[in-house]
Every structure is written in structure tokens, then in C-alpha cells.
C-alpha positions in Angstrom: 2.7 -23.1 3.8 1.3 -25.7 6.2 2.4 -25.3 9.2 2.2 -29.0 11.1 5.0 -30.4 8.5 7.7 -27.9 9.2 8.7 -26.3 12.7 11.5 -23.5 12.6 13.1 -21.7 15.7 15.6 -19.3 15.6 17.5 -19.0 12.1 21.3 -17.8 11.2 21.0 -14.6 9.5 23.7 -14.2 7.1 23.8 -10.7 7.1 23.6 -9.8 10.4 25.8 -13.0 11.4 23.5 -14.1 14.7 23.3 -17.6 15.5 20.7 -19.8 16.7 19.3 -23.6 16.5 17.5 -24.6 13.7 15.4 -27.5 13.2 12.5 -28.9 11.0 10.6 -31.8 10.3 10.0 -33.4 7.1 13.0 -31.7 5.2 15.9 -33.8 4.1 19.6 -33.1 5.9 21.4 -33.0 1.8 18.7 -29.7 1.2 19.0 -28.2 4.6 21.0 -26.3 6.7 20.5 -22.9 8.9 21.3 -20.6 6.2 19.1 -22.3 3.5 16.2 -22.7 6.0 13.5 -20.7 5.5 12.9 -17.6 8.0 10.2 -17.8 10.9 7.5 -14.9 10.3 9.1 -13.4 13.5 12.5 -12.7 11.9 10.7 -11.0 9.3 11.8 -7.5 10.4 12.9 -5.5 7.6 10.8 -2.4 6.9 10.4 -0.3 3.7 13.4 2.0 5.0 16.0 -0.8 5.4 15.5 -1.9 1.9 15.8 1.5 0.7 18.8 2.3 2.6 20.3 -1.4 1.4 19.9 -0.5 -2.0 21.5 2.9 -1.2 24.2 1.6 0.2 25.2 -0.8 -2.7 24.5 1.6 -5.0 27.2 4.0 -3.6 29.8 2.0 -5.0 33.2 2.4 -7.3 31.6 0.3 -10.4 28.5 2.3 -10.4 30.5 6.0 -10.5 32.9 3.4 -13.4 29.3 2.3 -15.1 28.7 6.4 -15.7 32.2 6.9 -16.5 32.7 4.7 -19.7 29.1 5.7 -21.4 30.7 9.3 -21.2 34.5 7.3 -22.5 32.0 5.7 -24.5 31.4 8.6 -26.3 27.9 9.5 -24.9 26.9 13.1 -23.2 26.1 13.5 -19.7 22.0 13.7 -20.1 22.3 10.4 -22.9 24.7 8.7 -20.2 22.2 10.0 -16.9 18.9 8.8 -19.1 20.5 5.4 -20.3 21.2 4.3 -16.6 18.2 5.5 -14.9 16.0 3.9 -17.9 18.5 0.4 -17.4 18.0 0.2 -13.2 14.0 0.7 -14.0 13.8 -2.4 -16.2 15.9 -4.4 -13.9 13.3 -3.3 -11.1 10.7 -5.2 -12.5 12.2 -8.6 -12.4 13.6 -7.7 -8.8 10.5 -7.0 -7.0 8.7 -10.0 -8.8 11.7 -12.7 -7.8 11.7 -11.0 -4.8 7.8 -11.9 -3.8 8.8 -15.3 -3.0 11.5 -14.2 -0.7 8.9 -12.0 1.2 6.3 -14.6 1.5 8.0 -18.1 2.0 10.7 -16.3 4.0 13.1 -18.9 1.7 16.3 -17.5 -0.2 17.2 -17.9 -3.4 19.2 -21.3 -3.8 15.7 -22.9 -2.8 13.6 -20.7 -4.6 15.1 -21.8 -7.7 14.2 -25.4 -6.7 10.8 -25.3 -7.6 11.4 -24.0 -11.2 14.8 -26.2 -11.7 14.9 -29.3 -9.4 15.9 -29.7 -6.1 19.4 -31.0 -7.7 18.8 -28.7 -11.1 18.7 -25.4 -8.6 22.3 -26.0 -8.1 22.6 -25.3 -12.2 21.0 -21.4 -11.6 22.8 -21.0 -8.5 26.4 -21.7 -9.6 25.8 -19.4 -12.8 24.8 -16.5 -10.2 27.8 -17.8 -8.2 30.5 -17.4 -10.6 29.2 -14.2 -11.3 29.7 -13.1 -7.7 32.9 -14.2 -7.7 33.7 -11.8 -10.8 31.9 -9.1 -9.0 34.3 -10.2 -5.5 36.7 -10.2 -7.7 36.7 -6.4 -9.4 35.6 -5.1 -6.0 38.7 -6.4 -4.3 41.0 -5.1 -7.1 39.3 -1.9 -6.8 40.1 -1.9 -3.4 43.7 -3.4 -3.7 44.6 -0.5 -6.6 43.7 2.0 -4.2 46.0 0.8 -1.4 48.2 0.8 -4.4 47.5 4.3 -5.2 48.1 5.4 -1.3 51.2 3.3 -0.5 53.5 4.4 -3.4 53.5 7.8 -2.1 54.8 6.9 0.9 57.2 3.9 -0.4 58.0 5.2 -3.7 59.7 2.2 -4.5 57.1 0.0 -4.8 55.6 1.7 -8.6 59.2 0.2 -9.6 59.3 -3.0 -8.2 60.8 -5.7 -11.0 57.9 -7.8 -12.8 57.6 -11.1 -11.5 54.5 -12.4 -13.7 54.1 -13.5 -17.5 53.4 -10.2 -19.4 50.4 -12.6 -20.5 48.8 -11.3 -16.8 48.8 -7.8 -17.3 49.8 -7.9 -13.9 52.3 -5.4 -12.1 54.0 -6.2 -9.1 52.8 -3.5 -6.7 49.4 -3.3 -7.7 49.1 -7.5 -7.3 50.9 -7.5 -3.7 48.0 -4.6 -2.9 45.5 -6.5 -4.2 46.3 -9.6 -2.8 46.5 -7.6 0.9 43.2 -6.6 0.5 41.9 -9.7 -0.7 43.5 -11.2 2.8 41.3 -8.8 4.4 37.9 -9.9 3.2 38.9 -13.2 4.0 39.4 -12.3 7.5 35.9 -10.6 8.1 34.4 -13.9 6.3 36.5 -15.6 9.0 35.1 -13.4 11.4 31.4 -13.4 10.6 29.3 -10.9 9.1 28.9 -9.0 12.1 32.8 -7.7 11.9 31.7 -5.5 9.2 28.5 -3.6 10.6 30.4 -0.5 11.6 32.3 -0.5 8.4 28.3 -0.4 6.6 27.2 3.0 9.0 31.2 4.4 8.1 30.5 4.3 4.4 26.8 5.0 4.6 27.9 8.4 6.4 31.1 9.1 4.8 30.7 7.7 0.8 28.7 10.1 -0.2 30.3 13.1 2.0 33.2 11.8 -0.5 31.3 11.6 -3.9 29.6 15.1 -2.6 33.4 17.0 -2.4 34.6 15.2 -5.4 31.6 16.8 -7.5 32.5 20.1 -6.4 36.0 19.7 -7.3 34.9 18.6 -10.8 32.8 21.8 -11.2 35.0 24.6 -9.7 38.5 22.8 -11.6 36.3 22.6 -14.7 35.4 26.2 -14.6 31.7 25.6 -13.9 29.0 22.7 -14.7 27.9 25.2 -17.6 31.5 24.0 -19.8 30.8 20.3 -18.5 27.9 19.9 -18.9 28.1 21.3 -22.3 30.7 19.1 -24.4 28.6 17.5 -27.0 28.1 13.7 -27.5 30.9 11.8 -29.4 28.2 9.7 -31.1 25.2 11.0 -33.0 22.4 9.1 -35.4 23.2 5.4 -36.4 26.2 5.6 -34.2 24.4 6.6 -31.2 22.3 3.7 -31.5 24.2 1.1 -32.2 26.1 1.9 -28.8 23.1 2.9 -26.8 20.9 -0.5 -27.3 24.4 -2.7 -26.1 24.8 -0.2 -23.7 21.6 0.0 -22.0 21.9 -4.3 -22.3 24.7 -3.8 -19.8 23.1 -1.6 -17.9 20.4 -3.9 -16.6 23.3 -6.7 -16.3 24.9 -4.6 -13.5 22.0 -6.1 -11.2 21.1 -8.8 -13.2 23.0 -10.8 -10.4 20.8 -9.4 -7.8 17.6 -9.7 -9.7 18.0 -13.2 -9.6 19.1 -12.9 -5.4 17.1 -10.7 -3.8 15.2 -13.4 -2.1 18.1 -13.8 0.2 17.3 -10.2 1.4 13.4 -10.1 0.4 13.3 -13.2 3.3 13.9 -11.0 6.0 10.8 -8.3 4.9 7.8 -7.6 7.0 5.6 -7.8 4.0 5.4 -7.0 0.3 4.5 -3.5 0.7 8.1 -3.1 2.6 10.5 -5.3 -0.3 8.3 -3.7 -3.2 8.5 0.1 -2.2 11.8 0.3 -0.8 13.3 -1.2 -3.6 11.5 1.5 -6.0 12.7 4.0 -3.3 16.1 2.9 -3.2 17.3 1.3 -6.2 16.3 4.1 -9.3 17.3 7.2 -7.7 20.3 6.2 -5.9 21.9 4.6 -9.5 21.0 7.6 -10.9 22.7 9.8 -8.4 25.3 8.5 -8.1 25.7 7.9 -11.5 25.2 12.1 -12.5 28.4 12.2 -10.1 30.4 10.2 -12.5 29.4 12.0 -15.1 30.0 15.3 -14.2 33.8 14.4 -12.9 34.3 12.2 -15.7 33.3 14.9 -18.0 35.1 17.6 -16.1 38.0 15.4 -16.3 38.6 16.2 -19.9 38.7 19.9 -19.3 41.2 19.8 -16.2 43.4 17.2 -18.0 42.8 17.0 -21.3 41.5 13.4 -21.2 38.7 11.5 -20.1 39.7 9.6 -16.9 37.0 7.2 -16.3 38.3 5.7 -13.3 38.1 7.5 -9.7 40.4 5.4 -7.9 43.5 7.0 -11.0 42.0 10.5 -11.1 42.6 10.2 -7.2 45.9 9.4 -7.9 46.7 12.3 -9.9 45.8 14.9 -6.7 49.4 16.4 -5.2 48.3 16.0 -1.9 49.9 12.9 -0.1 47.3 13.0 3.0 44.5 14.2 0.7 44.9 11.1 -1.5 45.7 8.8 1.4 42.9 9.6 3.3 40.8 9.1 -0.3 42.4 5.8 -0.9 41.4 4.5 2.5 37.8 5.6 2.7 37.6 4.3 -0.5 39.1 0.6 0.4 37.0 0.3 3.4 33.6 1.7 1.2 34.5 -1.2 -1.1 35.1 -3.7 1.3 31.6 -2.8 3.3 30.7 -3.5 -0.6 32.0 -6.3 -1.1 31.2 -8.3 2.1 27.5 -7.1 1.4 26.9 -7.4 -2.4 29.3 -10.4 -3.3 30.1 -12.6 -0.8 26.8 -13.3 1.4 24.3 -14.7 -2.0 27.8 -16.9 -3.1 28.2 -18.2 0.3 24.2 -19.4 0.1 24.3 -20.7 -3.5 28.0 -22.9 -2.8 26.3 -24.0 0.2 23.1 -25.3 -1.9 25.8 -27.8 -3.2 26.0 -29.4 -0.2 24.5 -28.1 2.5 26.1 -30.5 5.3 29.6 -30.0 4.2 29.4 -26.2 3.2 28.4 -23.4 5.4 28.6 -19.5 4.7 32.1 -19.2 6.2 33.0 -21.8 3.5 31.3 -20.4 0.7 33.2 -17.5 1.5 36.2 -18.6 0.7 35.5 -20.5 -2.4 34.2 -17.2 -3.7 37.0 -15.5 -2.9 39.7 -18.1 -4.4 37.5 -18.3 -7.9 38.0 -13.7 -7.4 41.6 -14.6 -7.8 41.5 -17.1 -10.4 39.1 -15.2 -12.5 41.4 -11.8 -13.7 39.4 -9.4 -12.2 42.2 -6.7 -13.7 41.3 -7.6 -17.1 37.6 -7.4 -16.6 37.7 -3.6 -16.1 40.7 -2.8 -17.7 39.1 -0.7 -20.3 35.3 0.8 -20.4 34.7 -1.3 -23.4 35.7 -4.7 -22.1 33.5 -3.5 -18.8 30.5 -3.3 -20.3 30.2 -4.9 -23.8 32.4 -8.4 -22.4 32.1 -8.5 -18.4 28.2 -7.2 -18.1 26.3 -8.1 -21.5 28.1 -11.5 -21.6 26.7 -12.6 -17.5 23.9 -11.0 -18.5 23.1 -13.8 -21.2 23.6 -16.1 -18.5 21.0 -14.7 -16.2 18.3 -13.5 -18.3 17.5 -16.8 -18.9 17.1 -17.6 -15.2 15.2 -15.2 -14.5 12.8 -15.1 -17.4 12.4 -19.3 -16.3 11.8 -18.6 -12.3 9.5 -15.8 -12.8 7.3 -18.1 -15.9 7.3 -20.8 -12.9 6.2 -18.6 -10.3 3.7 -16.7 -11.5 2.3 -18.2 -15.0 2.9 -21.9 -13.9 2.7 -22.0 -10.1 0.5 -19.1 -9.5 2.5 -18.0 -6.8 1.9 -21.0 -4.5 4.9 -23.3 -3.5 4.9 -25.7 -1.0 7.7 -25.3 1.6 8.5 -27.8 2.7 8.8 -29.8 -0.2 11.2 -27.6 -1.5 13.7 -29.2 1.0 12.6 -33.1 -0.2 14.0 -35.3 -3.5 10.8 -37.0 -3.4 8.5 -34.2 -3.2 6.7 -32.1 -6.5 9.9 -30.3 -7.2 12.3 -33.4 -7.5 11.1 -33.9 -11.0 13.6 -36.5 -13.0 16.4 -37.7 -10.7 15.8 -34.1 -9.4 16.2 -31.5 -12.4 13.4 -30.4 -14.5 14.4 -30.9 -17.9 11.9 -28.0 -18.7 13.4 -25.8 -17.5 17.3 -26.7 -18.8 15.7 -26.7 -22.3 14.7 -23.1 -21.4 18.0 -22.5 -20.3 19.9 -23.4 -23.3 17.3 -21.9 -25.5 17.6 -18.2 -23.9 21.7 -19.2 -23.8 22.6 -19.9 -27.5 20.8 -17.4 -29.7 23.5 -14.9 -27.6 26.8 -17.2 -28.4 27.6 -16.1 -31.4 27.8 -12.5 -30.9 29.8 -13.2 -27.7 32.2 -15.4 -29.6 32.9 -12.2 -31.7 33.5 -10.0 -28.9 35.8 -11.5 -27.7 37.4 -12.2 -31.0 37.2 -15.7 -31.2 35.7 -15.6 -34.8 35.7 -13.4 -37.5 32.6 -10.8 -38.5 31.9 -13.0 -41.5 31.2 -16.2 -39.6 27.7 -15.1 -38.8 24.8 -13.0 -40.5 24.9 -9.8 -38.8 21.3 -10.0 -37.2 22.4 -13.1 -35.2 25.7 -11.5 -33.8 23.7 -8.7 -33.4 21.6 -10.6 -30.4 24.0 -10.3 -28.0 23.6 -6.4 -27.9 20.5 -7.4 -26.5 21.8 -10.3 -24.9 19.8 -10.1 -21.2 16.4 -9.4 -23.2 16.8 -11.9 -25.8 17.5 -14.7 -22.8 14.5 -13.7 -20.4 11.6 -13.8 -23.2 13.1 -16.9 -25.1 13.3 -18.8 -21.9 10.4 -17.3 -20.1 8.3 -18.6 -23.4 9.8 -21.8 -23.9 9.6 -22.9 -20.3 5.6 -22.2 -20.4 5.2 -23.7 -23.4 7.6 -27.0 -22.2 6.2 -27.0 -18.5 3.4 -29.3 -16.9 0.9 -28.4 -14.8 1.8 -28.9 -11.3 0.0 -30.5 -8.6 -2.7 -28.8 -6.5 -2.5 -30.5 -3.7 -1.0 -29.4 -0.1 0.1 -26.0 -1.4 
């Protein structure tokens, strides 16, 4: 980075919500603002620890105990479930430690970092497919959250389970549950209003007290479930060709849980003392924790059959079945403000940055926050997890076909085009290298679409929009390995397509 042509004081950092003038040289006002600058070497303060205890904390989370749950609903056993999500989070490793070396040594976040690969005006493309996923990802969180004020509430106020339906039965939508959820959602908005800072205690809260929770629930499992000997016992559902026709889709979806923050972490990579820090505490927090986690879900999940004679793959119901009003209260709420610390966290802070790469003089993160939380409204986010199937084979293969391609064309740029050299400040100019064509690189949109459409067709007939006729099996078939399929078919054709950029001023 040269030095002379950019000068940086202190930078807002969205995730610890501290304030401080910003100003550069050379970088145009419509690619610029505080959150989207990049971050002095003297801000650079995160250590191997903090990104281990990061990926910790969003790993101890409702959909990742839910992502365990529905491979055993799925019809896996507990060591097939345990092996397909630990073998999942180490593929996704790989692409999140190598998107995450530009983070670590331009100190820029993501929204910009897709600039050089896309366009200055083309990065807006990437960053409002990552976007819209967040919002889905806002959006289940906060009905998670909602459902278990829900779950709290109508054992106090009976009467609200029996409230009369006021929307189309087209929503799926029941009265108590949506005035919950829409309580909670009123809540996130208020620590958006707030600023980041609002939720720091609510972080060290479910840092301490999450996995005290997950820790007692476990040992409920296994002393109602006669043992971990009985659970751990019950055979797999699926076997042979069965087995694998589940598993490949399966482990797809798997690597689509943080397909989103694969493509990301530079918002949080930005902040790292070096590469040794981002690179080893994201092996030391990211694996292990998913796994976990993950054997907890299991084993309740599994145990759950035994106790009730069904497999109840969601915690926030099973909670809900417990005879103890203040034992399930006190659940209900540890597990609201858990997901909220989540949520704030996870889904609203990479949002904020990529709605504010639209137009960085008239959007800031406080903004951006509430876009992504009106689009978690709009979006359903009851119907994305309403069944294990729909969670995995519709809501995290079908992003994942979206952001494969992404990643496979940023990574191609960075490393095989660009030999890890950008220039900074140009990454903040129309005119500079990365303006390309009226400011998108067609490159890399041809990429796009090529990693996209080879996955269409078996999405089309998962959700039932054609018939299994329509298209030879071995193309449908793609979208089982719908993330994979994008990343190399992009990845290729954007080397292939691509130019050799300039040398100069790097």
C-alpha cells in the first residue's frame, strides 16, 4: 500500500461501535465512508484468542444445535451426523482463511475487497447476494428468538396459544408466535439504534452462560434417555445408496452454513494483528466449536426419541415440553438474549457494510441495519426452517449456489490473478485499475453466471417448480453439490476470462 496517497486517522469500528474522524486523500466520497475505510495498522488489535473466541461465540448458536438435529431427522446416526459437520466446517475453512488474507493485510473489509475482482460499481453485485443472505440469516435468528418468547409467555398468559388467526393460512403464520416475533425483532432494532456497543455485555452473558445451558441440557438427554449407551446406539435410518444420496446434499449444506461468512470475514480479518492471528484462531475456533456443539444436538436430538417417542429436532419446542414454568422461562430467555448477542454479531454488522457499499454517503451502518432487518421480515423466515428438509436442502444448498461462485471468483483474483497485491487506494477510485467498464468487470459477471446456472435446474425442482422429467438426472443432480460446482466453475472461468492487471504502483 503506498502510503503518501492515502492518510487514515482514527476509524469507526463496527463491532465495537467507537467513533472517530476519518479522512483520506485520493479516494472518491461515492466509495468512501468511515465504515468502508480501511483500518490504520494501529487498530489492528485482534489476537489469535479473539478470533478463536469469535468463532466460538457464533458457533454456540440455535441453528447450529438445528444443523445436527435434522442430519439425525434426516435419518443419519450420531457419528455419520458428528463426521458430516466436522468434515463440512473444514472445507469451508479453507476459503475463509484465504478471503480472509486481504482483510488482515489491507486492513479493508469485504464490500471493497470484492472491488478489485468485480468493479468498483460490480462489488455492489457480490455484496447484495451476501446481503440478502444475511437478511435470511437475521431473519431465522429473530424468529428463533421470537418463538421462544412465545414458548415462555404462553405459560404465563395462556390465552395467547389461542388467539384467533388474523393472517392468510397462505403465511403459515399464527397469531402469538408472529406478535413474539415481531417484539423481538423490535428489539434488535433498538440495539442497531443504539450502536453496537449496547450489546457487549449481552456477548460475555452468552459466552458464560450458552454453553453452561447446552452443558445441562446434554445431561438431561443422557440421564432421561437412560444412558448415552441406548443413544448413542440407534442405528442410522439410511444405509448404502441411500446414505449417499443424502450425505453428498447434506454435507453441500453443511459448508453453506458459513458460506456467508467465507465470503465476510474480511470485515473481522481487518481488525487482526497479523496473519498468524486470523489464520490460527480461525482453525482453533471454527472446527471444534461446530463440532461440539453439534455432538450436543445430536445426542438430545437422539435422546429425544427415546424420552418421547419422536425425534424433536428443534431445542426451542423440546424446551417447551419441560413442566416447569420457571425452568422453561428462565430457558426461553437465556436463549432469546444468546440469539440476539447472535444475531447483532453474525447478521447484522457484514449487511450494514455491504448496503452501505451502495451508497456510502447516504447509508451508514445504523441504516443498513434496518434495511436488513425489514428484508428479515419480508423474507418468511418461519418457512425457511419449518422443517429439517426445507433447512438444509432449500435455505442452505440454494444460498450456497449463490456464493460459491463469489468466492471461487475473489479468491482466482486474489491469488492466481493479482498475486496478492492490490492497490488501496484505488480501490476507493472509478478511474483507477479496478473501475474496469463503466466500473464492473465483465470477467468476472460471466464467472458469476457460469458457477450460477449449472445449479438452477436442480433448485427449480426442489422447490417443485418443475417436474423430475424436465431435466436429465445428472444435471438436477448438480445442485446436491451446488456450493462446489459454483466455486471451481467460476474460479476457472474467471482465470481463463481475466486480463493481466497492471504492475504498476501496487
Amino acid at each position: 500500500m503506498n502510503k503518501e496517497n492515502i492518510k487514515l486517522s482514527e476509524t469507526k469500528n463496527p463491532l465495537s461501535g467507537g467513533r472517530g474522524a476519518s479522512s483520506s486523500e485520493g479516494m472518491e466520497a461515492s466509495l468512501y465512508n468511515e465504515d468502508l475505510a480501511p483500518v490504520p495498522q494501529h487498530k489492528r488489535t485482534w489476537g489469535t484468542w479473539n478470533y478463536a473466541a469469535l468463532w466460538i461465540s457464533m458457533s454456540l448458536c440455535i441453528p447450529t444445535y438445528m444443523l445436527a438435529s435434522s442430519l439425525i431427522e434426516g435419518g443419519m446416526n450420531w457419528w455419520q451426523s458428528i463426521l458430516t459437520i466436522f468434515i463440512g466446517n473444514t472445507v469451508v475453512l479453507i476459503p475463509m482463511i484465504l478471503n480472509g488474507h486481504a482483510g488482515a493485510k489491507y486492513g479493508i473489509p469485504f464490500p471493497v475487497f470484492a472491488r478489485a475482482s468485480f468493479g468498483t460499481r460490480g462489488a455492489n453485485i457480490p455484496a447484495m447476494l451476501r446481503a440478502i443472505v444475511a437478511c435470511g440469516w437475521f431473519g431465522i435468528q429473530t424468529w428463533i428468538g421470537g418463538f421462544a418468547l412465545y414458548q415462555m409467555m404462553k405459560l404465563w398468559i395462556p390465552s395467547l396459544a389461542t388467539m384467533p388467526q388474523i393472517f392468510p393460512a397462505s403465511f403459515g403464520l399464527e397469531t402469538g408466535p408472529a406478535i413474539c416475533f415481531i417484539i423481538f425483532w423490535f428489539i434488535n432494532m433498538l440495539v442497531v439504534y443504539f450502536g453496537i456497543e449496547s450489546i457487549k455485555k449481552l456477548l460475555i452473558f452468552k459466552a458464560f452462560f450458552l454453553p453452561f445451558a447446552a452443558l445441562a441440557l446434554l445431561f438431561w438427554a443422557i440421564n432421561a434417555g437412560n444412558g448415552l449407551g441406548p443413544i448413542l446406539s440407534q442405528p442410522a435410518k439410511l444405509t448404502g445408496q441411500a446414505f449417499w444420496a443424502y450425505f453428498f446434499p447434506a454435507l453441500t449444506g453443511m459448508v453453506g452454513f458459513w458460506a456467508t461468512l467465507s465470503l465476510n470475514i474480511p470485515d473481522f480479518t481487518r481488525y487482526a494483528k497479523s496473519q498468524k492471528a486470523q489464520i490460527n484462531g480461525q482453525i482453533i475456533g471454527l472446527p471444534p466449536s461446530m463440532t461440539l456443539f453439534a455432538f450436543i444436538g445430536v445426542v438430545v436430538t437422539s435422546a429425544t426419541f427415546i424420552i418421547y417417542g419422536e425425534t424433536i429436532w428443534d431445542p426451542v419446542v423440546l424446551a417447551g415440553k419441560f413442566e416447569n414454568k420457571l425452568l422453561v422461562s428462565f430457558a426461553m430467555i437465556a436463549v432469546a438474549l444468546s440469539t440476539l448477542a447472535t444475531n447483532i454479531a453474525a447478521n447484522i454488522v457484514s449487511p450494514a457494510n455491504d448496503f452501505a457499499n451502495l451508497s456510502p454517503t447516504k447509508i451508514n451502518f445504523r441504516t443498513g441495519g434496518y434495511i436488513t432487518g425489514i428484508i428479515g421480515i419480508l423474507i418468511f423466515p418461519w418457512k425457511l426452517i419449518a422443517d429439517p428438509n426445507g433447512y438444509i436442502f432449500t435455505w442452505l444448498i440454494a444460498y450456497s449456489s449463490l456464493l460459491g461462485p463469489v468466492g471461487g471468483i475473489m479468491i482466482a483474483d486474489y491469488y492466481f490473478i493479482r498475486k496478492q497485491q492490490l492497490n488501496v487506494t484505488e480501490l476507493y477510485q472509478h478511474k483507477g485499475q479496478y473501475g474496469f467498464k463503466n466500473g464492473f468487470n465483465s470477467a468476472a459477471i460471466i464467472a458469476l453466471l457460469a458457477g450460477i446456472i449449472p445449479n438452477i435446474p436442480g433448485f427449480l425442482l426442489q422447490i417443485k417448480v418443475v417436474s423430475s422429467t424436465v431435466f436429465p438426472v445428472w444435471i438436477s443432480d448438480l445442485y446436491h453439490y451446488a456450493w462446489f460446482v459454483g466455486f471451481f466453475v467460476s474460479s476457472f472461468v474467471y482465470w481463463v476470462a481475466s486480463p493481466t492487471p497492471p504492475k504498476e504502483g501496487l
